[in-house]
N, CA, C, O and CB atoms as a CASP TS submission, in Angstrom:
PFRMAT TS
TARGET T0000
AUTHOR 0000-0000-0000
METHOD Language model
MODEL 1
PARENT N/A
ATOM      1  N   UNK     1      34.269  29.925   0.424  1.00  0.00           N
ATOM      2  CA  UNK     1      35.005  28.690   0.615  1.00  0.00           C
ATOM      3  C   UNK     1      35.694  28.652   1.973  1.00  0.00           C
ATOM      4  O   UNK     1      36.307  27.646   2.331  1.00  0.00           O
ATOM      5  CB  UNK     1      36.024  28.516  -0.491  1.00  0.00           C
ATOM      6  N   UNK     2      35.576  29.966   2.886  1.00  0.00           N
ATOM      7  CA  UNK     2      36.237  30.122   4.201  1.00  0.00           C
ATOM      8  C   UNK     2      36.016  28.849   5.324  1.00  0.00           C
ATOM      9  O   UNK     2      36.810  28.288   6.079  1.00  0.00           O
ATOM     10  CB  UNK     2      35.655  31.501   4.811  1.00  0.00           C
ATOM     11  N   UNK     3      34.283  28.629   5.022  1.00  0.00           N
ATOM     12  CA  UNK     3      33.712  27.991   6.135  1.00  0.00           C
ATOM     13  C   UNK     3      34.009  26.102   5.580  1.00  0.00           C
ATOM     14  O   UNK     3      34.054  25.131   6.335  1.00  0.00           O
ATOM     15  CB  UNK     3      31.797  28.643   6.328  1.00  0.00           C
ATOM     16  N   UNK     4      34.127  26.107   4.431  1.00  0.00           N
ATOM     17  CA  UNK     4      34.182  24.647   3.909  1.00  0.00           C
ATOM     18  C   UNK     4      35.672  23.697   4.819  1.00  0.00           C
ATOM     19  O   UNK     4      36.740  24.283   4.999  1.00  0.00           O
ATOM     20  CB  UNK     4      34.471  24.813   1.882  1.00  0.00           C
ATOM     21  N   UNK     5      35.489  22.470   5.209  1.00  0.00           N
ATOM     22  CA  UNK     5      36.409  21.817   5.943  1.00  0.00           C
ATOM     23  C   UNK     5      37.296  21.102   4.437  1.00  0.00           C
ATOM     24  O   UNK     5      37.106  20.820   3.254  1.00  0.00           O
ATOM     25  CB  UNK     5      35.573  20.647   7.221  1.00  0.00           C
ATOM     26  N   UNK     6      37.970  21.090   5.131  1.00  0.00           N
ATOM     27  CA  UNK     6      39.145  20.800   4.627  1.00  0.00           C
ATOM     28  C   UNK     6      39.306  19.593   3.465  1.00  0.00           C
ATOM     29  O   UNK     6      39.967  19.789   2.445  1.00  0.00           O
ATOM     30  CB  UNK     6      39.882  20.540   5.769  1.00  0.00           C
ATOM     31  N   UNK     7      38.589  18.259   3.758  1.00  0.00           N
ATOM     32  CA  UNK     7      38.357  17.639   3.154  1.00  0.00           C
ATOM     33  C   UNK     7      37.636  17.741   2.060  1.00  0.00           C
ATOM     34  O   UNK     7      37.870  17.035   1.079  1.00  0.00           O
ATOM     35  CB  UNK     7      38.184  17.125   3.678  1.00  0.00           C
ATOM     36  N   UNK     8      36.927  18.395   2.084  1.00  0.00           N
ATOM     37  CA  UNK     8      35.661  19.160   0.748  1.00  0.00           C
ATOM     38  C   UNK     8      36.507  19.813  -0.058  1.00  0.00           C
ATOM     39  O   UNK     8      36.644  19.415  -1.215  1.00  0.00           O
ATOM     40  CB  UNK     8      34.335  20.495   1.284  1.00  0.00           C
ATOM     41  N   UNK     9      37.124  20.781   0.354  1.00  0.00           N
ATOM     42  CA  UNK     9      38.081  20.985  -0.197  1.00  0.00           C
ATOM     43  C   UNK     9      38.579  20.402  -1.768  1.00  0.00           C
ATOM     44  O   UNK     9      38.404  20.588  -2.972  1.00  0.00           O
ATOM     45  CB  UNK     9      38.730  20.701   0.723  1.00  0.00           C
ATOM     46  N   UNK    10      39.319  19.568  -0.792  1.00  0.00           N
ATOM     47  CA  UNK    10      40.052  18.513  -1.477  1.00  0.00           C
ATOM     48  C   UNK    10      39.610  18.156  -2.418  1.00  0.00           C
ATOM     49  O   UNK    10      40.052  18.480  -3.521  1.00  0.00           O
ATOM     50  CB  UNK    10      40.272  17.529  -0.933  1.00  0.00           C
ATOM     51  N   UNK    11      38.243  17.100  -2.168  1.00  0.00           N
ATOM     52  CA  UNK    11      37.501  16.488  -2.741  1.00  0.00           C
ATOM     53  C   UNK    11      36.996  17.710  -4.035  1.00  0.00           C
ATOM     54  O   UNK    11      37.210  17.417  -5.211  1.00  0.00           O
ATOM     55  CB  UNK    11      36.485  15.871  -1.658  1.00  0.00           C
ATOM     56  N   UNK    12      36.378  18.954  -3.707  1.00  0.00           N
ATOM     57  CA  UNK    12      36.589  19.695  -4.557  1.00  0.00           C
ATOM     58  C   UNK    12      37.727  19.788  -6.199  1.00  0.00           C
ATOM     59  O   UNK    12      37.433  19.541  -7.369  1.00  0.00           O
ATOM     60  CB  UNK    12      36.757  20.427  -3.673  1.00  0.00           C
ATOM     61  N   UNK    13      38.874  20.190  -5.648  1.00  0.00           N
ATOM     62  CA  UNK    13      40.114  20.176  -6.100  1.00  0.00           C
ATOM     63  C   UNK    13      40.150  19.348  -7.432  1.00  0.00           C
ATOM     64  O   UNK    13      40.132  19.636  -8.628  1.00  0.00           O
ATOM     65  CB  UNK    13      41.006  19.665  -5.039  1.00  0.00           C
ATOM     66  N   UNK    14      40.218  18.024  -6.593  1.00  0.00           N
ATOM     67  CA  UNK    14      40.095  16.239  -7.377  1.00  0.00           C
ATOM     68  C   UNK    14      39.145  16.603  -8.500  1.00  0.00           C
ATOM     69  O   UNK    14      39.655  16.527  -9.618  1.00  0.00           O
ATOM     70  CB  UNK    14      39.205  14.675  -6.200  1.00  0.00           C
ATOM     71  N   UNK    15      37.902  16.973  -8.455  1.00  0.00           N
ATOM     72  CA  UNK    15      37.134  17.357  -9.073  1.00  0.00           C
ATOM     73  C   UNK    15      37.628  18.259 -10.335  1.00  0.00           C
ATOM     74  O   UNK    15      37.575  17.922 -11.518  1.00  0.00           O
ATOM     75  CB  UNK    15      36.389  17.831  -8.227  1.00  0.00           C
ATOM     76  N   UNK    16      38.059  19.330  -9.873  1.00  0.00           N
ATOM     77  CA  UNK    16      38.233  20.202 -10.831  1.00  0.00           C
ATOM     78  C   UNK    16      39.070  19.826 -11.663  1.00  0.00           C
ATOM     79  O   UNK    16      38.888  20.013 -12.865  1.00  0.00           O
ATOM     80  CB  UNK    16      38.511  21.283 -10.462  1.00  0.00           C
ATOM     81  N   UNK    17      40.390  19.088 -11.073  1.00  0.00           N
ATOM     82  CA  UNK    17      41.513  18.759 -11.953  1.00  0.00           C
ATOM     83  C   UNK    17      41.219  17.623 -12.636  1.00  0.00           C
ATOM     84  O   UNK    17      42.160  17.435 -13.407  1.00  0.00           O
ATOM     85  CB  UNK    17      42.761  18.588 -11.284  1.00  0.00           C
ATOM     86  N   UNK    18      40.195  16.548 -12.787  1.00  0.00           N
ATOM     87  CA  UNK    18      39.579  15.972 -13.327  1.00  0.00           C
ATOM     88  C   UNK    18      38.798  16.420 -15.147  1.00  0.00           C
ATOM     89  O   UNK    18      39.043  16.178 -16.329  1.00  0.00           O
ATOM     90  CB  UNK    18      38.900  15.811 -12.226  1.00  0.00           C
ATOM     91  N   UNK    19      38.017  17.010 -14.512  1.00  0.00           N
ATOM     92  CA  UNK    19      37.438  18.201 -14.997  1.00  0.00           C
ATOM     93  C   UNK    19      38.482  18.633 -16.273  1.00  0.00           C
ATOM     94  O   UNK    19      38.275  18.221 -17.415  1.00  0.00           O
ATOM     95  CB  UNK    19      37.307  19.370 -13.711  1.00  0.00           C
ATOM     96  N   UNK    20      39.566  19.466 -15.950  1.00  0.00           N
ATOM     97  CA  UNK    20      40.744  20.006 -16.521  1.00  0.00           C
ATOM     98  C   UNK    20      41.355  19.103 -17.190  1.00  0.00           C
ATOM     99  O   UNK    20      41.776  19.576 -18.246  1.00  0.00           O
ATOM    100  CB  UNK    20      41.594  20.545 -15.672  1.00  0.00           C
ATOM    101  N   UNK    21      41.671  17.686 -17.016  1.00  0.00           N
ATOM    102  CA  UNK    21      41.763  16.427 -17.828  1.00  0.00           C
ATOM    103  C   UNK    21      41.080  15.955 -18.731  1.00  0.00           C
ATOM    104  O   UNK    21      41.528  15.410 -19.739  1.00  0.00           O
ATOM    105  CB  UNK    21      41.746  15.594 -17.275  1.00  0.00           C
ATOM    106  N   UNK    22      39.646  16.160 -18.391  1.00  0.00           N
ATOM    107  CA  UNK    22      39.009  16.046 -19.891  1.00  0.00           C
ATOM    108  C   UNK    22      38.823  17.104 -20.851  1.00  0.00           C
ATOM    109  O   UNK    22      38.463  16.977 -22.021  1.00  0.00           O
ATOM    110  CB  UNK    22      37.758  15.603 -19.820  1.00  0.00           C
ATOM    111  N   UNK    23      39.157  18.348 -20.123  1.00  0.00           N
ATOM    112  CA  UNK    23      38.728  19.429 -21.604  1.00  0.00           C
ATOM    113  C   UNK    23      40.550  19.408 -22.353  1.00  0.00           C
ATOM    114  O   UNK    23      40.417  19.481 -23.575  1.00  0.00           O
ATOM    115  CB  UNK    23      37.990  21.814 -20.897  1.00  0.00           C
ATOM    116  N   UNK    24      41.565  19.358 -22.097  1.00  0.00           N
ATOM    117  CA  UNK    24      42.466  19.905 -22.549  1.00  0.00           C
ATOM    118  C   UNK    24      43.245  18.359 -22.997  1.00  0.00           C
ATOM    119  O   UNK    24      43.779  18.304 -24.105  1.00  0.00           O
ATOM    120  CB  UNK    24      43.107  21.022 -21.504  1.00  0.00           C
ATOM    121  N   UNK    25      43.267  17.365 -22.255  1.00  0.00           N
ATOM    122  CA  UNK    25      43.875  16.506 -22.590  1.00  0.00           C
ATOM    123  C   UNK    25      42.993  15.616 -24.466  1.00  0.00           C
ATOM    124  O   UNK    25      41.861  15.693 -24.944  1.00  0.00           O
ATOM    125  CB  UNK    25      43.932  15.663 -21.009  1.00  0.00           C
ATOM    126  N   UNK    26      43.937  15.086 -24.805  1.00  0.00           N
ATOM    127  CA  UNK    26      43.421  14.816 -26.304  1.00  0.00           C
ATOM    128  C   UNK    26      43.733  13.331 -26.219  1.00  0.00           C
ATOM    129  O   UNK    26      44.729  12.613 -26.135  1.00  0.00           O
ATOM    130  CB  UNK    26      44.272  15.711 -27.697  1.00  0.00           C
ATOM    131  N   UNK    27      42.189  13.187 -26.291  1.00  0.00           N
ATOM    132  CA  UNK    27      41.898  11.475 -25.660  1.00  0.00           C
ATOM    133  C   UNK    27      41.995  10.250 -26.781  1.00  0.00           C
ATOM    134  O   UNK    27      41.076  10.509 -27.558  1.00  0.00           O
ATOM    135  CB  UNK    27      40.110  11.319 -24.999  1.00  0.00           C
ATOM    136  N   UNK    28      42.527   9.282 -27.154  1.00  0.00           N
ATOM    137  CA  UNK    28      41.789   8.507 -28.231  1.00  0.00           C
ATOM    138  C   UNK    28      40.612   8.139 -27.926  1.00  0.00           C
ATOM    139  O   UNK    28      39.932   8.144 -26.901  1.00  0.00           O
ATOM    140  CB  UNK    28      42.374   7.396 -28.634  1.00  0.00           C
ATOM    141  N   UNK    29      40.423   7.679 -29.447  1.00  0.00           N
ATOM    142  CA  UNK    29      38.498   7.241 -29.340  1.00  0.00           C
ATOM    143  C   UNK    29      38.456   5.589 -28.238  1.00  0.00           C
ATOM    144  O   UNK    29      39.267   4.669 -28.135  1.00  0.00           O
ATOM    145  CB  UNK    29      37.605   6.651 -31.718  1.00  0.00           C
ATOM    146  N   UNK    30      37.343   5.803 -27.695  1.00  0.00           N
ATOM    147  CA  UNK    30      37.444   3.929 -27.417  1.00  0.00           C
ATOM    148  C   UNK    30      37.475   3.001 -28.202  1.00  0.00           C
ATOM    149  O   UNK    30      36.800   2.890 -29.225  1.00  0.00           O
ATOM    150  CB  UNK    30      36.477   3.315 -26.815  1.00  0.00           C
ATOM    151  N   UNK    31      38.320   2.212 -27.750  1.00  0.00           N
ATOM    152  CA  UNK    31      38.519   0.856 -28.634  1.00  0.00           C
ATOM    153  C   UNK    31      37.471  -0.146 -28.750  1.00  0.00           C
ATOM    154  O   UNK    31      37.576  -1.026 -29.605  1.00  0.00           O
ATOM    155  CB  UNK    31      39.621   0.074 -28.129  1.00  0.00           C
ATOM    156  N   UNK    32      36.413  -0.088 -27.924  1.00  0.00           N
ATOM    157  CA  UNK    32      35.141  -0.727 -28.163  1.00  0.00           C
ATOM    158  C   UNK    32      34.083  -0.088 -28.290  1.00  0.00           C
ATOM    159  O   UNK    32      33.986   0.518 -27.224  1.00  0.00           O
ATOM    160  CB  UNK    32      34.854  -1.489 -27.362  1.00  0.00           C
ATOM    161  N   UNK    33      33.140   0.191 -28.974  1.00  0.00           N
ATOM    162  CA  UNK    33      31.971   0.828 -28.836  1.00  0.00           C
ATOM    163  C   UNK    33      31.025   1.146 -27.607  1.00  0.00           C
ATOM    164  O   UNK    33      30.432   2.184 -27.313  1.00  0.00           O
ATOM    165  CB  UNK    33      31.388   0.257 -29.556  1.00  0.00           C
ATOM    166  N   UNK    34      31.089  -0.277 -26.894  1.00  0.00           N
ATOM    167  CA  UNK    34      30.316   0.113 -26.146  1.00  0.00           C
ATOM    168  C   UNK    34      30.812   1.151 -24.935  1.00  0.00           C
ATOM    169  O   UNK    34      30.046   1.587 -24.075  1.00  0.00           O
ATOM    170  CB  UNK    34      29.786  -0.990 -25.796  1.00  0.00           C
ATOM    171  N   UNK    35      31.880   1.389 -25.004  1.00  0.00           N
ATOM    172  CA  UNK    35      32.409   2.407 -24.084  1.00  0.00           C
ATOM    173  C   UNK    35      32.317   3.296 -23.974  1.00  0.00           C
ATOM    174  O   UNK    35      32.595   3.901 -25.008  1.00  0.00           O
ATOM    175  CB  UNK    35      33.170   2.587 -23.949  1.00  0.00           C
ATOM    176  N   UNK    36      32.066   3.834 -23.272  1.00  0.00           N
ATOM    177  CA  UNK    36      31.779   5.593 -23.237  1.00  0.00           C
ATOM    178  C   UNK    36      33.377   6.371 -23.298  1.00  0.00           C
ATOM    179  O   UNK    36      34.395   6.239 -22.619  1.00  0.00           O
ATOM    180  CB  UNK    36      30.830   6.150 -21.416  1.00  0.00           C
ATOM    181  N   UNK    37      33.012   7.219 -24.459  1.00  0.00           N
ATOM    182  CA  UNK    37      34.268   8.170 -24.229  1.00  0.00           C
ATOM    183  C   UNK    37      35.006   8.522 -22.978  1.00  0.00           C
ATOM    184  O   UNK    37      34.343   7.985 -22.090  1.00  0.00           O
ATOM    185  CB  UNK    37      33.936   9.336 -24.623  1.00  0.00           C
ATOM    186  N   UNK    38      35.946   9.090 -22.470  1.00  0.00           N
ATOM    187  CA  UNK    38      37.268   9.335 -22.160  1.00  0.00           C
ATOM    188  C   UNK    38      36.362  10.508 -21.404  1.00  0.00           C
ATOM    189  O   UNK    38      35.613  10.544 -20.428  1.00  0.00           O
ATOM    190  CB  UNK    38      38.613   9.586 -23.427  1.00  0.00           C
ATOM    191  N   UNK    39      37.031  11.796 -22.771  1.00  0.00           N
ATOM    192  CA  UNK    39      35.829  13.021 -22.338  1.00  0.00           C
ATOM    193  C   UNK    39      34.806  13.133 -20.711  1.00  0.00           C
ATOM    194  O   UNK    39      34.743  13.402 -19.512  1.00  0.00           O
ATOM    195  CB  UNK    39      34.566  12.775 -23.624  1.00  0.00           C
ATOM    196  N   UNK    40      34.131  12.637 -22.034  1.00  0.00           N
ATOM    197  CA  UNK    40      32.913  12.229 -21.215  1.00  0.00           C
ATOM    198  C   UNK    40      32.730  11.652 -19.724  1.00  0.00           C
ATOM    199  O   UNK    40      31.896  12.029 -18.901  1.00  0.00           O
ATOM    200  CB  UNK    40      32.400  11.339 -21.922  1.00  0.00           C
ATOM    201  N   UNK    41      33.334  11.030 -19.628  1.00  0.00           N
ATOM    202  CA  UNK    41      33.178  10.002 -18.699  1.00  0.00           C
ATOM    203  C   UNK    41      34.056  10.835 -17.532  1.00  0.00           C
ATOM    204  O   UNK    41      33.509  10.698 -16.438  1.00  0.00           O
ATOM    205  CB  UNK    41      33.765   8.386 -19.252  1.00  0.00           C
ATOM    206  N   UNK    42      35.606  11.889 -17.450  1.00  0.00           N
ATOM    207  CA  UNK    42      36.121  12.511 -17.037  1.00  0.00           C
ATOM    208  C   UNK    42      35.335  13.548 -16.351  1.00  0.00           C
ATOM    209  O   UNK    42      35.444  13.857 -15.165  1.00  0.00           O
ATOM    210  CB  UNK    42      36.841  12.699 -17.768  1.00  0.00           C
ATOM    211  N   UNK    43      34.178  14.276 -17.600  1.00  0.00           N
ATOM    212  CA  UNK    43      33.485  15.169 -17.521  1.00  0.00           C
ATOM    213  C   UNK    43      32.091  15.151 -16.190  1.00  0.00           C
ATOM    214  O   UNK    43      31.498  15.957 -15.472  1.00  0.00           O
ATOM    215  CB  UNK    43      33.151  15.211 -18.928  1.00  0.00           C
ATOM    216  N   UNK    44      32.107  13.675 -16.480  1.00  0.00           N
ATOM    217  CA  UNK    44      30.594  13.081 -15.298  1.00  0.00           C
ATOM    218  C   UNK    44      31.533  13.071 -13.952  1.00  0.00           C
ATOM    219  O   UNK    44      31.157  13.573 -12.893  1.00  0.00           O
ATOM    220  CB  UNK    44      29.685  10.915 -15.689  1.00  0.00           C
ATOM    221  N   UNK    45      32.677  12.497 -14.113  1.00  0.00           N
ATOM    222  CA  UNK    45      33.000  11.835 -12.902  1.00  0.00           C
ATOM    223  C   UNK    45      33.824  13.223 -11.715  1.00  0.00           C
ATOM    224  O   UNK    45      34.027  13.399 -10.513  1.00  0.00           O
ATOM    225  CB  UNK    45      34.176  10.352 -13.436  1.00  0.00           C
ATOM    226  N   UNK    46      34.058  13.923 -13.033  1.00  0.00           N
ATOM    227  CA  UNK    46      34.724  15.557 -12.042  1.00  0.00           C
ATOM    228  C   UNK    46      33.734  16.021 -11.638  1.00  0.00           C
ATOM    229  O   UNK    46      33.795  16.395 -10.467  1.00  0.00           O
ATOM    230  CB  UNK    46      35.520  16.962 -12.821  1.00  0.00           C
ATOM    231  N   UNK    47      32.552  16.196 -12.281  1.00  0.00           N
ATOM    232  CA  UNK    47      31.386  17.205 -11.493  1.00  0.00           C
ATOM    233  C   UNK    47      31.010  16.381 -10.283  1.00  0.00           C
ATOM    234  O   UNK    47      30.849  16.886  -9.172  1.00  0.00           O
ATOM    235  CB  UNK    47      29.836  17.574 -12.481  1.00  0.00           C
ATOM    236  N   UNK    48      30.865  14.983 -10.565  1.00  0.00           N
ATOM    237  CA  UNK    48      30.028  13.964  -9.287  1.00  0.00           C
ATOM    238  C   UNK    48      30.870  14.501  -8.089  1.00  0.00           C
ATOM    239  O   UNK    48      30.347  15.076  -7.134  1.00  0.00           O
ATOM    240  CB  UNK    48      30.209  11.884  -9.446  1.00  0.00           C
ATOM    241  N   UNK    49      32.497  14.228  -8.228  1.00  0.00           N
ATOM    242  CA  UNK    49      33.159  14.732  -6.961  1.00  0.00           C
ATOM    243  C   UNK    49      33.223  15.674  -6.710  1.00  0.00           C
ATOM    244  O   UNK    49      33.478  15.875  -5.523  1.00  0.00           O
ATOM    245  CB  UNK    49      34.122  14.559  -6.721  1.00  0.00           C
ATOM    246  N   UNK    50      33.044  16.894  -7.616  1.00  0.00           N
ATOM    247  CA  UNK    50      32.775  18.638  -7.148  1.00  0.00           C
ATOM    248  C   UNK    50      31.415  18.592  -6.263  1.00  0.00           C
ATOM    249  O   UNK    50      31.063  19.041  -5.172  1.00  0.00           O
ATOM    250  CB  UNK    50      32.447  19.886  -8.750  1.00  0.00           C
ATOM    251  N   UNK    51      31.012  18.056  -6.982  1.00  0.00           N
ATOM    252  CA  UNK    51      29.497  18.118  -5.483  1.00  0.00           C
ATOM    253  C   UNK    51      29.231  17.650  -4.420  1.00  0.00           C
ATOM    254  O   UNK    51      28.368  18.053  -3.641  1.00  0.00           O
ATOM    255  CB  UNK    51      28.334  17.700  -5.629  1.00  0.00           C
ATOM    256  N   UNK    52      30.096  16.575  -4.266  1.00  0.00           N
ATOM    257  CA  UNK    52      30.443  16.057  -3.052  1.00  0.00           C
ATOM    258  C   UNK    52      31.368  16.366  -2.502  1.00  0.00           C
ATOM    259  O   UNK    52      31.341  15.872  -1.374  1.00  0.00           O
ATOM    260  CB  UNK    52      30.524  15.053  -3.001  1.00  0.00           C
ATOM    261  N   UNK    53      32.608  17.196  -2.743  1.00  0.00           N
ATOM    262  CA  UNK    53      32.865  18.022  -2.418  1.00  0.00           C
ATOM    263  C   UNK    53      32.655  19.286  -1.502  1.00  0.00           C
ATOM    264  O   UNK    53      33.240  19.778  -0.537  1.00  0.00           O
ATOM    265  CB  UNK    53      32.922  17.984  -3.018  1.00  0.00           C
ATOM    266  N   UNK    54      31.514  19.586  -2.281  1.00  0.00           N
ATOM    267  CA  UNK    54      30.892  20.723  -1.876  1.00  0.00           C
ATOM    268  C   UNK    54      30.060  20.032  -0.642  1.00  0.00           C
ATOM    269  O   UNK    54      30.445  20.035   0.528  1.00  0.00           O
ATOM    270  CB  UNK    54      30.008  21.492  -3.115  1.00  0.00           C
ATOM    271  N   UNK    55      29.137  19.580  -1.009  1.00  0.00           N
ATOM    272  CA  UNK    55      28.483  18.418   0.145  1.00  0.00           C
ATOM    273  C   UNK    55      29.297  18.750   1.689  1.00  0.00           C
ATOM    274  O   UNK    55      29.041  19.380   2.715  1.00  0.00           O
ATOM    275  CB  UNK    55      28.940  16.444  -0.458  1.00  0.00           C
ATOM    276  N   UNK    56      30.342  17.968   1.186  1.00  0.00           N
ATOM    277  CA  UNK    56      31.160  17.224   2.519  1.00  0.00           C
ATOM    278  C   UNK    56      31.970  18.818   3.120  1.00  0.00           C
ATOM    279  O   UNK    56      32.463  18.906   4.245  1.00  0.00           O
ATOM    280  CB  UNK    56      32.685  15.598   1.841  1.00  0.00           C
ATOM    281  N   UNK    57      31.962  19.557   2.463  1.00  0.00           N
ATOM    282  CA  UNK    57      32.525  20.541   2.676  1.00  0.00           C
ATOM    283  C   UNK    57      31.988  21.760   3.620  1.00  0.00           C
ATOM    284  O   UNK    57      32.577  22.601   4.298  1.00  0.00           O
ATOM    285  CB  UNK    57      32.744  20.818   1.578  1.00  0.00           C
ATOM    286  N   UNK    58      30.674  21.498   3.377  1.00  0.00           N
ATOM    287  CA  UNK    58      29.709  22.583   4.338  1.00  0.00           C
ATOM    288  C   UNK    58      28.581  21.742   5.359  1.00  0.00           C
ATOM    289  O   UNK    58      27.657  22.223   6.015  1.00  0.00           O
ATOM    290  CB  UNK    58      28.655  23.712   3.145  1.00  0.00           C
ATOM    291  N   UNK    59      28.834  20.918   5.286  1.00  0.00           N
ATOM    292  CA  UNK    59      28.547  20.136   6.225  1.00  0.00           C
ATOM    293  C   UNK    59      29.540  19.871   7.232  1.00  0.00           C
ATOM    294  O   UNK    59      30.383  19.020   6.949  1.00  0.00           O
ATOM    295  CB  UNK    59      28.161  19.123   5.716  1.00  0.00           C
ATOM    296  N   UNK    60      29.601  20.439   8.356  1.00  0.00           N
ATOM    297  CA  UNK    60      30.487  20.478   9.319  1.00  0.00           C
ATOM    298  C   UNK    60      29.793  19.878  10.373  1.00  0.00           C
ATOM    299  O   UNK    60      28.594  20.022  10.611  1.00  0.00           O
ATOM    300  CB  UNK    60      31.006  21.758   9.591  1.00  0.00           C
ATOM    301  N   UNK    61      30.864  18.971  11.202  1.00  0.00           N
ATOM    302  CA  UNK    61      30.572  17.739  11.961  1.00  0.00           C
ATOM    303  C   UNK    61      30.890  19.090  13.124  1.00  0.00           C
ATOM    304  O   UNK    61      31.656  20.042  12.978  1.00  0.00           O
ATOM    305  CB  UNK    61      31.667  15.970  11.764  1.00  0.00           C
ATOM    306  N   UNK    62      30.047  18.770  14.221  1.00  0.00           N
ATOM    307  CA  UNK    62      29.923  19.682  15.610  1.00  0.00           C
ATOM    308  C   UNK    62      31.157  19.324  16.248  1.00  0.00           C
ATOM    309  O   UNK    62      31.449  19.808  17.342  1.00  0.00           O
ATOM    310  CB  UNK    62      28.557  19.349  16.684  1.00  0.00           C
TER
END
């Protein structure tokens, strides 16, 4: 993680603590069906920014 910039980082971070919001926090169910769980939806949206994260992170601008 030495070489990763700073922003990746971050973006990392966001991710994880995301992440950490959906496993521990105790969500109600959705109020409409067609909604996608809480969970879930925490669970997609922390990994999407861990990888972009990571992405933006080792990709270093010259």
């Amino acid at each position: 993680m030495r070489g990763m910039a700073l922003r990746g980082k971050l973006l990392a971070a966001l991710g994880v603590l995301l992440i950490a919001l959906a496993l521990f926090v105790e969500w109600a169910p959705p109020s409409e069906p067609s909604l996608p769980e809480t969970k879930s939806f925490l669970l997609f949206l922390g990994a999407t920014v861990v990888m972009a994260g990571v992405i933006v992170g080792l990709l270093r601008e010259p």
